[in-house]
N, C-alpha and C positions, 0 to 999 in steps of 0.2 A: 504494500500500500504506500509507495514511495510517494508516489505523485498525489495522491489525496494528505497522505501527514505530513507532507513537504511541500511541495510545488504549492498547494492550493492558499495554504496560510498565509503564502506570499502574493499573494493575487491579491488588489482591490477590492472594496466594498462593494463595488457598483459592479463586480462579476461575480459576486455571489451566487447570482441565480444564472448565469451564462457559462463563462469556463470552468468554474470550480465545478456548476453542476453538471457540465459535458465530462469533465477529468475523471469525477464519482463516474458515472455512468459507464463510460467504456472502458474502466479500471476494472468495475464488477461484470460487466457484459463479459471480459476475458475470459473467466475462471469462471463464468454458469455458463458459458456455451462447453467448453470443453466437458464439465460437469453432466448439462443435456447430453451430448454425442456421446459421452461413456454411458450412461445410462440406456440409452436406446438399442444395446445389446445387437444392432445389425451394424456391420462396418458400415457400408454406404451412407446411412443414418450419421452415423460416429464423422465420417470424415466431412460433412457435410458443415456439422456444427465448429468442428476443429476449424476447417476454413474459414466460419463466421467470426471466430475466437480471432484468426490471423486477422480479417479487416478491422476488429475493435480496436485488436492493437494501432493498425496501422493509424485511425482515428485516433486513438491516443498521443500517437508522434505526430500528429501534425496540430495537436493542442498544446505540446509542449514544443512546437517550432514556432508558433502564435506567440506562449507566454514568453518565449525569449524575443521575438521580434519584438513583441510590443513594450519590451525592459521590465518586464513585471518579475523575472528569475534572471539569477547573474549566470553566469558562462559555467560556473560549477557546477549546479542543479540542472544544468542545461547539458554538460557531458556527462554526467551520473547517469541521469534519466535515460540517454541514448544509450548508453552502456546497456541498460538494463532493459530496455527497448528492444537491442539486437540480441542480445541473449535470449531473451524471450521467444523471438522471430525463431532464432536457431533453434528451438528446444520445439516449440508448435510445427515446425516444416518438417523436424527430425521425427514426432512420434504421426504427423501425417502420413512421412514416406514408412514409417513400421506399420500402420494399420493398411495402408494398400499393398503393400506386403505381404501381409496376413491373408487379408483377401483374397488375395491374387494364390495362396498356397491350398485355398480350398477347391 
């Protein structure tokens, strides 16, 4: 929850109900898509949601490419984030390409 305990407290008053509530949002869209696609017990289902997981993220980086452009986060919280952005990216593409995998072995 980097970017809601971090990122958001440093945002403006006046995005209360804008960025900070975009940043909440597809912070938790990340980890209940992937949540929904494990549950749904059919790959195709699973990799469907995984994918939705991957666009939140990518909605995520581009609210913390915002909060730096518009100087609301310094350059530190701004390469943290992205650190943990692309980490992220890598681990959702990684258990993507195992579950079509999987699939693919039935």
């Amino acid at each position: 929850m980097f970017f809601y305990n971090k990122v958001a407290p440093e945002l403006p008053n006046e995005e209360k109900f804008g960025l900070t509530s975009q940043i909440k949002r597809a912070s938790v869209s990340i980890t209940a898509n992937i949540a929904e696609g494990y549950g749904r017990f059919h790959f195709q289902e699973g990799i469907q949601f995984y994918r939705i997981s991957r666009g939140s993220l990518y909605e995520l980086k581009d609210h913390l490419i915002s909060c730096y452009d518009l100087k609301f986060i310094n350059e530190s919280f701004y390469q943290e984030g992205m650190e943990i952005i692309e980490e992220s990216k890598r681990l959702i593409n990684g258990f993507i390409n195992y579950q079509l995998n999987q699939k693919n072995k039935k």
